[in-house]
C-alpha positions in Angstrom: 21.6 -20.4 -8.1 19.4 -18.2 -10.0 16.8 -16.1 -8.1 13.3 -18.5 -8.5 10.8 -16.9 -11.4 7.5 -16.1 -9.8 3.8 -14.5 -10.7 4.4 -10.6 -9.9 2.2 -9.6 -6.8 2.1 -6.7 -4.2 2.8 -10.3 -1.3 5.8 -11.4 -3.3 7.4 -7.7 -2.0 5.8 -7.6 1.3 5.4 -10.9 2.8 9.2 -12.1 2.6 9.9 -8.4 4.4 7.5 -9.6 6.6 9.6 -13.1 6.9 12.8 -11.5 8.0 11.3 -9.0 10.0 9.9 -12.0 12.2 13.7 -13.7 12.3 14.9 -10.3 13.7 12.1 -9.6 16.2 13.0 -13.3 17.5 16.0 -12.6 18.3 15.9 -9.2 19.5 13.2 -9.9 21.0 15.1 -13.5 22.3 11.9 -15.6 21.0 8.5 -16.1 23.3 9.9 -18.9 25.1 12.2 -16.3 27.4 9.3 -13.9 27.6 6.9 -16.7 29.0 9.0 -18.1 31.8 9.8 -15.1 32.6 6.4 -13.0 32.8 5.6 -9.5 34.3 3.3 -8.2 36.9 2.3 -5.0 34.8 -1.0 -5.7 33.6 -1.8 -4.3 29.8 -3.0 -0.3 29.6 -6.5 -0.3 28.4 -7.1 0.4 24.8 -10.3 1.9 24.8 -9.2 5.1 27.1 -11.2 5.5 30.4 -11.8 9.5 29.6 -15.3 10.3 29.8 -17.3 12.5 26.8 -17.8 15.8 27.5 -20.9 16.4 29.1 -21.6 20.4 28.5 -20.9 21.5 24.9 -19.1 24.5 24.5 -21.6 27.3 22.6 -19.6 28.2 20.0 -17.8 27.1 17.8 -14.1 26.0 17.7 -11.6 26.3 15.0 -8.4 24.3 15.5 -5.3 24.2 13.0 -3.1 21.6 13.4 0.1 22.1 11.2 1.9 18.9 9.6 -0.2 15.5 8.7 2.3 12.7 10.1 1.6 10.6 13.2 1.0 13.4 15.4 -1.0 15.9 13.3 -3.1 13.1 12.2 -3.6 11.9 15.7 -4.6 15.1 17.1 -7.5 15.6 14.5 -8.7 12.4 14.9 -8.9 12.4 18.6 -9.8 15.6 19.2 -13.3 14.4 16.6 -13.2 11.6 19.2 -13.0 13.3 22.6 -15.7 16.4 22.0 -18.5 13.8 20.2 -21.3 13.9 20.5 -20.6 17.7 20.7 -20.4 18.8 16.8 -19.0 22.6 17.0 -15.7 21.5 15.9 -13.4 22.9 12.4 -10.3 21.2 12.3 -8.3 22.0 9.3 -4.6 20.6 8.9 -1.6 21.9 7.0 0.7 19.8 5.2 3.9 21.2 3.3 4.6 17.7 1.4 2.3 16.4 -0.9 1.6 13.2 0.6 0.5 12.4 4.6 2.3 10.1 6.6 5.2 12.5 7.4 8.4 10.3 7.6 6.2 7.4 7.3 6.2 7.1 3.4 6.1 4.5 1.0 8.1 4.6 -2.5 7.3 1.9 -5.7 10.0 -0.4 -6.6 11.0 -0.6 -10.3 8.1 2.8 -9.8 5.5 0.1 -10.1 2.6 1.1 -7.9 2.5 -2.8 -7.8 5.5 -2.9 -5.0 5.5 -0.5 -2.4 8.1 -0.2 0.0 8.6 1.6 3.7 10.9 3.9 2.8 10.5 5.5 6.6 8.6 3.8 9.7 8.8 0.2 9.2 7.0 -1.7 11.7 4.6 -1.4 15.0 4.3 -3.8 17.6 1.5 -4.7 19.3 2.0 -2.4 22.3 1.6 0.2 20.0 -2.2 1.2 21.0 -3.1 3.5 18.7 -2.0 2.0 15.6 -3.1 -1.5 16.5 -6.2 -0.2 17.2 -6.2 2.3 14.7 -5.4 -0.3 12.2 -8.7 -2.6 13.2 -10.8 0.6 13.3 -10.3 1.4 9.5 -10.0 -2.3 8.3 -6.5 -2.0 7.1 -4.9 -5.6 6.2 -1.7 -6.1 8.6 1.5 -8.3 8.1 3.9 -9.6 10.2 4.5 -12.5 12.4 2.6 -15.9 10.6 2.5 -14.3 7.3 3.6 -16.8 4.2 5.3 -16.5 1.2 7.2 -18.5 -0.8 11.2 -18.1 -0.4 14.0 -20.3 -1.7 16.5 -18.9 0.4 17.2 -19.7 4.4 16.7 -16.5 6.3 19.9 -15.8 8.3 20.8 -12.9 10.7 24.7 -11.5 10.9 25.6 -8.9 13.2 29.1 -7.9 11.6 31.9 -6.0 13.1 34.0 -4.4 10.4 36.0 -7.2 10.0 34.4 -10.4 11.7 30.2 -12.1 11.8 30.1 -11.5 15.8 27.0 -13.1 16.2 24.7 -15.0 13.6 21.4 -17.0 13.6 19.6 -18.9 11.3 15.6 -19.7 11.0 16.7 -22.9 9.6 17.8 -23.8 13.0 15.5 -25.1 15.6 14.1 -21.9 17.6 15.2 -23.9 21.0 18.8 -24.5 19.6 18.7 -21.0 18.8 17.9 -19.4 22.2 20.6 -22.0 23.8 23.4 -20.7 21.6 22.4 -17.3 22.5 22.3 -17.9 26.5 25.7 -20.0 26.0 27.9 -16.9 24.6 26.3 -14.4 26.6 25.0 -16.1 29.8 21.8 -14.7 32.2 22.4 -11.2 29.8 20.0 -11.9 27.6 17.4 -12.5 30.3 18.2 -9.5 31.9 17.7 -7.3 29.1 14.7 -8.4 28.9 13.0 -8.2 32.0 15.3 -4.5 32.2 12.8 -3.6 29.1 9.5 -5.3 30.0 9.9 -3.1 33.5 10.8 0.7 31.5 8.4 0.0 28.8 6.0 -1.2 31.3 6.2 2.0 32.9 6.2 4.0 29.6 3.2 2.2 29.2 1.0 3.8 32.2 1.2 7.1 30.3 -1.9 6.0 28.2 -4.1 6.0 31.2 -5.1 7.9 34.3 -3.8 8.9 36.4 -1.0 10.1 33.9 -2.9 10.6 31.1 -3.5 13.3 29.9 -0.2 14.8 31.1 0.7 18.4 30.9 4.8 18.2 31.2 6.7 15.0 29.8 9.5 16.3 32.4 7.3 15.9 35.4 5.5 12.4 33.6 8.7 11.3 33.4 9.9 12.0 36.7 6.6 10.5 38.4 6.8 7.3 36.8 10.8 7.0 37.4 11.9 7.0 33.6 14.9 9.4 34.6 16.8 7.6 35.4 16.9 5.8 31.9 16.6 9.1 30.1 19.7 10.8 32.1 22.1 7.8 31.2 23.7 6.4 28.2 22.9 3.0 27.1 25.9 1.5 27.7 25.5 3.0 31.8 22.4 1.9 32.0 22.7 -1.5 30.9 25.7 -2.0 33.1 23.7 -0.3 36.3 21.3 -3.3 36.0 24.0 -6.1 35.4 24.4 -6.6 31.9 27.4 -7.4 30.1 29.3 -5.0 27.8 29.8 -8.0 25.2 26.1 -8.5 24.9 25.7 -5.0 24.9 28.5 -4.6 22.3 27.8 -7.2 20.1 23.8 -7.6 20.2 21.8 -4.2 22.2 23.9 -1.9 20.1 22.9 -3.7 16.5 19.3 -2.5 17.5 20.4 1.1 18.8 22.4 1.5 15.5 19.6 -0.1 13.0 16.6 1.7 14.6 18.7 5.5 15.4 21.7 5.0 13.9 23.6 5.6 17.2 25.9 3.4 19.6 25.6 2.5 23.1 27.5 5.7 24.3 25.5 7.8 22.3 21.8 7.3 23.1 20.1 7.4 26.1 19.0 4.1 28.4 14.9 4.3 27.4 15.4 4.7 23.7 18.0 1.6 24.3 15.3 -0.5 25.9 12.4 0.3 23.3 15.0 -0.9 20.6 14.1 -4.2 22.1 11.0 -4.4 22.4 10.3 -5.3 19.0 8.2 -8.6 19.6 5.5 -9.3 17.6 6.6 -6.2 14.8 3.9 -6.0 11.7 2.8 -3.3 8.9 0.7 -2.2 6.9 0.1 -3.9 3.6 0.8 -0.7 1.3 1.9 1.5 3.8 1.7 2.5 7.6 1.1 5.9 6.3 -2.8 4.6 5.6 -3.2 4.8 9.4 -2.8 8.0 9.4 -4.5 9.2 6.4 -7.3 7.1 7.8 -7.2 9.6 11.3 -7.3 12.3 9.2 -10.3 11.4 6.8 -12.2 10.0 10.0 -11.9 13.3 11.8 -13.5 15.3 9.1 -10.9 17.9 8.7 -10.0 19.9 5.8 -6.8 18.7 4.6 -4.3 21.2 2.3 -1.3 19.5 1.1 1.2 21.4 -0.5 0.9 24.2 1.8 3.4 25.9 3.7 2.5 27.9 7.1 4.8 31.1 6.8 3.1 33.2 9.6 1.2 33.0 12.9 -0.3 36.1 14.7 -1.8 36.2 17.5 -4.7 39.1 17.9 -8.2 39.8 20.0 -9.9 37.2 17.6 -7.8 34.6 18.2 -4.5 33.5 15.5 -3.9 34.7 11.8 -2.2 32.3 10.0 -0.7 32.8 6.6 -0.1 30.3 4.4 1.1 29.6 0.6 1.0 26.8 -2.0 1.9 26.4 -5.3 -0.3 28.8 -8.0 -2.4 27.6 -10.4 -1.6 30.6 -12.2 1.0 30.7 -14.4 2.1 33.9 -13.9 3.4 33.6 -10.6 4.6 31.0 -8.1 3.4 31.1 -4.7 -0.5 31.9 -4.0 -1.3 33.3 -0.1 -4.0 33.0 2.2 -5.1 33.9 5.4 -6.9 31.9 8.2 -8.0 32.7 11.9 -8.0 29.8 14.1 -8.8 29.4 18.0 -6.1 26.8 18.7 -2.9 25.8 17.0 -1.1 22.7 17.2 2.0 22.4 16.0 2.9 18.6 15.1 6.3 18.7 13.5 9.7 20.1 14.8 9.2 23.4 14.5 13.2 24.0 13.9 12.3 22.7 10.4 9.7 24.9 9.5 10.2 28.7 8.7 6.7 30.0 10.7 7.5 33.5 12.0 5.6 34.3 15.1 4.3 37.7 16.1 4.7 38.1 18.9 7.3 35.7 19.4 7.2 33.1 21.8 8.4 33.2 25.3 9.9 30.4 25.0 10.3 28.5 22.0 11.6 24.4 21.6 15.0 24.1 21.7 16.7 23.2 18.5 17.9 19.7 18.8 20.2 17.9 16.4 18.5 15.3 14.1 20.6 11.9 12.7 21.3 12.6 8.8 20.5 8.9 7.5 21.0 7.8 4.1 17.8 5.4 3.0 19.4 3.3 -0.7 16.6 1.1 -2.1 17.6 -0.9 -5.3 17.1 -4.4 -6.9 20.0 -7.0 -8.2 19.8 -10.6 -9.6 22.6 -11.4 -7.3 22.7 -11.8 -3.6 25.2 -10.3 -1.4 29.1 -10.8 -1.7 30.4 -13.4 1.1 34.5 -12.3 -0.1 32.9 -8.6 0.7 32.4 -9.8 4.5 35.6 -11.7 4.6 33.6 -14.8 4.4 34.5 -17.8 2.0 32.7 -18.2 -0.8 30.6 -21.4 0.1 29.3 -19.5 2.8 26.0 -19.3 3.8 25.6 -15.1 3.6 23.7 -13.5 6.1 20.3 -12.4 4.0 20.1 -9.4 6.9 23.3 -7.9 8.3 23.2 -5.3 11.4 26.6 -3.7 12.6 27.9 -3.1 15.7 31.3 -0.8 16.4 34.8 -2.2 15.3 37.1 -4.4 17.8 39.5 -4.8 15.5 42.2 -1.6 15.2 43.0 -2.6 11.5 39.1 -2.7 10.6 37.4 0.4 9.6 37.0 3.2 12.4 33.1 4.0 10.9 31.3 1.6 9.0 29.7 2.7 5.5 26.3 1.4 6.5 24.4 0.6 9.6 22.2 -2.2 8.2 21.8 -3.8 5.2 18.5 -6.1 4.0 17.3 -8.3 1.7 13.4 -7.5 1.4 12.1 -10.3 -0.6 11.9 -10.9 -4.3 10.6 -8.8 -6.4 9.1 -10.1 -10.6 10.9 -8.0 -13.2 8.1 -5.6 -14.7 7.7 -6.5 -18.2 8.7 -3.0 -19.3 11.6 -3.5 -18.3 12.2 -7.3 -20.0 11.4 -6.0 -23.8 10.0 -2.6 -25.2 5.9 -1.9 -25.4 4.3 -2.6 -28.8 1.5 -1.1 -30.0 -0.4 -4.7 -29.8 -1.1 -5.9 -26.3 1.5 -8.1 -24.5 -0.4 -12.0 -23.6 0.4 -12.2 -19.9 3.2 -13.9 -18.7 2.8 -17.0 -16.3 6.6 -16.4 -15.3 9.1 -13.6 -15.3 12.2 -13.6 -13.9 12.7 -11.9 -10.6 15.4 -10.3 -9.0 16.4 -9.1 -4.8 15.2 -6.2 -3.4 17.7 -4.6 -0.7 17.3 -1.9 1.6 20.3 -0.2 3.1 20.8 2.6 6.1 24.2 4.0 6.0 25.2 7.8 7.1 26.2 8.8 4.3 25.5 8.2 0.3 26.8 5.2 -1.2 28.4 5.0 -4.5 27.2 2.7 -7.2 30.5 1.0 -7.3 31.0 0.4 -3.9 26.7 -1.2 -3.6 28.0 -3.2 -6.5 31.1 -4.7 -4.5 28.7 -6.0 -2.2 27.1 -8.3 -4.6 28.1 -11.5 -5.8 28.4 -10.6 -9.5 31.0 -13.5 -10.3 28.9 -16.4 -9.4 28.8 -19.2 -12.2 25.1 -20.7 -10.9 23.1 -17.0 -11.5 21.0 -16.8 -14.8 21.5 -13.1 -15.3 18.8 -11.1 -18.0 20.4 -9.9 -20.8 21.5 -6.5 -20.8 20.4 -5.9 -17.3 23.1 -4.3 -15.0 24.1 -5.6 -11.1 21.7 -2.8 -10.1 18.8 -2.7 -12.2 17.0 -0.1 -9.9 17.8 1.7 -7.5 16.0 5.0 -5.2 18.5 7.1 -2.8 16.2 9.0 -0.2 18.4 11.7 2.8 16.0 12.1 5.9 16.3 14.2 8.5 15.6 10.7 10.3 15.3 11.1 14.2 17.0 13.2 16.9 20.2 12.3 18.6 19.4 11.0 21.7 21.3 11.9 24.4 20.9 11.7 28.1 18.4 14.7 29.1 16.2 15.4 32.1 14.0 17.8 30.4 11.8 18.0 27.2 10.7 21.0 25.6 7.3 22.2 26.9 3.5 21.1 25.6 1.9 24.6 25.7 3.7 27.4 24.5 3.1 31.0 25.5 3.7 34.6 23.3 5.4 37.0 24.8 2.8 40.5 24.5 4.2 43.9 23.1 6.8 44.8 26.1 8.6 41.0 25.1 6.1 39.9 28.8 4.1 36.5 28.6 0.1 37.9 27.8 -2.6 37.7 30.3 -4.1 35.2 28.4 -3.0 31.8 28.3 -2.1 30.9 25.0 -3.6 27.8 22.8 -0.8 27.0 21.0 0.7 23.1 21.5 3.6 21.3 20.8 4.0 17.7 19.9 7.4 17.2 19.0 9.1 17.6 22.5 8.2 13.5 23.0 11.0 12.7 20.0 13.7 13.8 22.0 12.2 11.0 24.9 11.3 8.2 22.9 10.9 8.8 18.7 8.5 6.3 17.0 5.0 6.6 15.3 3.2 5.6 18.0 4.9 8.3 20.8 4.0 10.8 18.3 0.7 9.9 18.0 0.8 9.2 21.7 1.4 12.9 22.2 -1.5 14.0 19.4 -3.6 12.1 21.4 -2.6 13.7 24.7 -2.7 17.0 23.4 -6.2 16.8 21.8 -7.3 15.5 25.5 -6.3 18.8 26.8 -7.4 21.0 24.7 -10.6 19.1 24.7 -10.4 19.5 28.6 -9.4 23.5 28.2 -13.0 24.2 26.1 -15.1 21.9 29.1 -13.5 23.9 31.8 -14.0 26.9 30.2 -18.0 25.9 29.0 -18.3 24.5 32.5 -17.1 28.4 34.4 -19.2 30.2 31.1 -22.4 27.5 32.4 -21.8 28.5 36.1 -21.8 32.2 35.6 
């Protein structure tokens, strides 16, 4: 059967995403009907955060920079806008290396048609993500997700594949009941435990929003005060057994979402990352891009904004920090032009083991450097849908339109799979550049074009043409193939330095970090220079990062009162 000819349109991308999205949150989420009969006690954080505007105004005024423009840059400008209004002696300017804001949420154009955007980073948010639902309604951007229509031919169906053998598949052409049933009948009461396991450690991740947590000065001692250790100090696979759940569920069904969020197993990742891979209820996006949200903090904050701009330097002297900086010239004669800044506070809001700032003095203490997962992003389009003979299935099989993996059973399968996940987006319309050449006369408009799968794939390492081809279904008699187009008519390969392995760990790098004076001694002063990036190694998502912007523009927000308040007294 030949993929279905539609009117090209940003939903045709977007909403079928959306479609499978919702048949994977069902079932990772194991579908409302579980979460409703059983119900927690933790009541929802506030949204609107019970911290109270300033109420003396400093006298002068401040100049913060904030370097990197992702989740966590972007949320620190815009809160700390937020949390010293209605007091206006604020400059916040924010340095950005890449040429676009979002950080490793980033969108790329299918076929490059600025008609089809895809997440080629940071997917989805769920509603318990605070700051980008509400961040989302505050700037009027148009969400998808759960409810969201499109036409699609094909039935939606979920694999979970082994290596060798489909160790767990569901349909949404199957009633949702019938669906939960087969799932409680291979893996009895584990399913509901897993569930209430990650209601109770979210729920407590949760109370870190609000007093009298937030605003928290060490994510060790947070974490210790609301009991989250003991998640964070063992591996998934321990703590899923500590609390009663079987190693077949976790094998076959928890470890699909460790692997397809972090690209890391059971024995690899630690028990609270584990338990926020399933909380995935309710997932949506934004249409265009999550990366709007956060261009939308940064516009709403006022800041000056430099893209393209690398911090080399930071110096810390009697007027506060020097920072150096250089972007591309506009003269042709040389590369690189350099600047220099003085700010009062510095926030740094990306891993700072990927940046080349020198610091003089240097710190005290500076983040550890902490591995990050290599992952392998491979966008492309095909008429064809995937291979059923290149999953050991027969070929009147219904194929799985979205496989996850989990490890090997089998001793003659593969001892490492190629790829972690592999989706079918939606259906994409064939531009029309790309069905006959331009002429100079203008083309009438097409009621029709052919149209053609988009797949995303996460693997650890590249993937050859040739072996992304053996996964299709290129031999089927019932395709009507264009002309001249090959199995993969476009295709976008993207290497990220992803997320961090996440191992079981007690500690996390500090907030506030200190320079050591002239003698190689921490100064008199107390430095203002903050960190956001120790939360990835404790829980890595858009919203934690922006969770820890916001926390970090609190207290510096709370540093200038104190310090008006003593100036006021005196």
């Amino acid at each position: 059967m030949a993929p279905p000819s539609t009117s090209p349109s940003t939903q045709a991308l977007e909403r079928p995403a959306a479609r499978w999205r919702r048949l994977l949150i069902g079932f990772l989420g194991f579908l409302a009907l579980i979460w409703y009969f059983y119900p927690s006690n933790e009541a929802r954080p506030q949204t609107l955060y019970n911290v109270p505007h300033p109420q003396v105004c400093p006298q002068e005024t401040r100049n913060v920079a904030i370097i990197g423009a992702g989740s966590a840059g972007a949320s620190a400008a815009y809160y700390l806008n937020k949390f010293t209004q209605p007091c206006p002696r604020l400059n916040i300017t924010v340095y950005e290396r890449n040429d676009y804001v979002g950080g490793r949420s980033t969108t790329v154009n299918a076929y490059d048609d600025p008609g089809y955007p895809v997440e080629l980073g940071a997917s989805i948010f769920v509603p318990i993500n605070h700051n980008l639902v509400n961040g989302a309604k505050e700037f009027g951007l148009p969400v998808q997700g759960r409810g969201t229509t499109n036409r699609w031919d094909d039935t939606e169906i979920l694999g979970i594949w082994d290596g060798h053998d489909f160790v767990f598949t569901q349909s949404d052409a199957n009633n949702e009941y019938w669906n939960i049933a087969r799932l409680l009948w291979k893996y009895g009461i584990s399913p509901i435990r897993t569930q209430n396991l990650m209601k109770k450690t979210v729920g407590s991740f949760l109370k870190m929003y609000n007093t009298p947590y937030f605003p928290f000065q060490s994510l060790t001692d947070t974490a210790v005060d609301l009991d989250l250790l003991s998640a964070t100090t063992a591996k998934g696979q321990e703590f899923l057994e500590a609390n009663d759940i079987s190693e077949k569920f976790g094998h076959d069904i928890v470890q699909a979402a460790t692997r397809v969020n972090y690209g890391q197993n059971l024995d690899q990742i630690h028990g609270l990352e584990t338990m926020v891979c399933m909380a995935a209820e309710g997932g949506m996006s934004i249409e265009g891009g999550n990366w709007q949200i956060f261009d939308s903090m940064i516009k709403d904050s006022g800041a000056t904004l430099f893209l393209n701009t690398s911090v080399n330097s930071i110096t810390k002297d009697s007027g506060g920090y020097a920072i150096t900086t250089t972007t591309p010239s506009l003269d042709s004669a040389q590369d690189q032009s350099s600047t220099e800044s003085t700010y009062d506070t510095i926030i740094l809001a990306s891993p700072l083991q990927f940046s080349s700032i020198t610091f003089s003095p240097p710190l005290s203490s500076p983040p550890p450097s902490i591995p990050y997962v290599f992952l392998h992003v491979t966008l492309f389009t095909s008429p064809y849908r995937l291979s059923p003979a290149a999953f050991n299935l027969d070929s009147n099989t219904n194929m799985p339109t979205t496989i996850l993996t989990t490890t090997p059973k089998y001793e003659t399968g593969p001892k490492k799979l190629p790829f972690n996940s592999i989706s079918t987006l939606g259906i994409v319309a064939v531009p029309k550049n790309r069905l006959y050449e331009p002429s100079s006369e203008d083309e009438p408009e097409c009621a029709t074009r052919p149209t053609e799968y988009l797949y995303k794939i996460f693997s650890p390492e590249p993937l050859s043409r040739s072996y992304i081809e053996s996964l299709l279904q290129t031999d089927a008699e019932d395709y009507t193939v264009i002309d001249d187009i090959e199995p993969i008519s476009w295709i976008y390969e993207k290497r990220w330095d992803s997320y961090p392995y996440l191992p079981p760990t007690s500690e996390f790098a500090d907030i506030r970090l200190s320079m050591a004076d002239k003698e190689g001694e921490e100064g008199e002063r107390e430095d203002s220079i903050w960190y956001t990036s120790g939360i990835e190694s404790f829980i890595s998502t858009m919203e934690t990062s922006s969770l820890m912007g916001m926390n970090v523009a609190r207290l510096v927000v709370d540093g200038w009162l104190d310090d008006a308040g003593e100036e006021d007294a005196s």
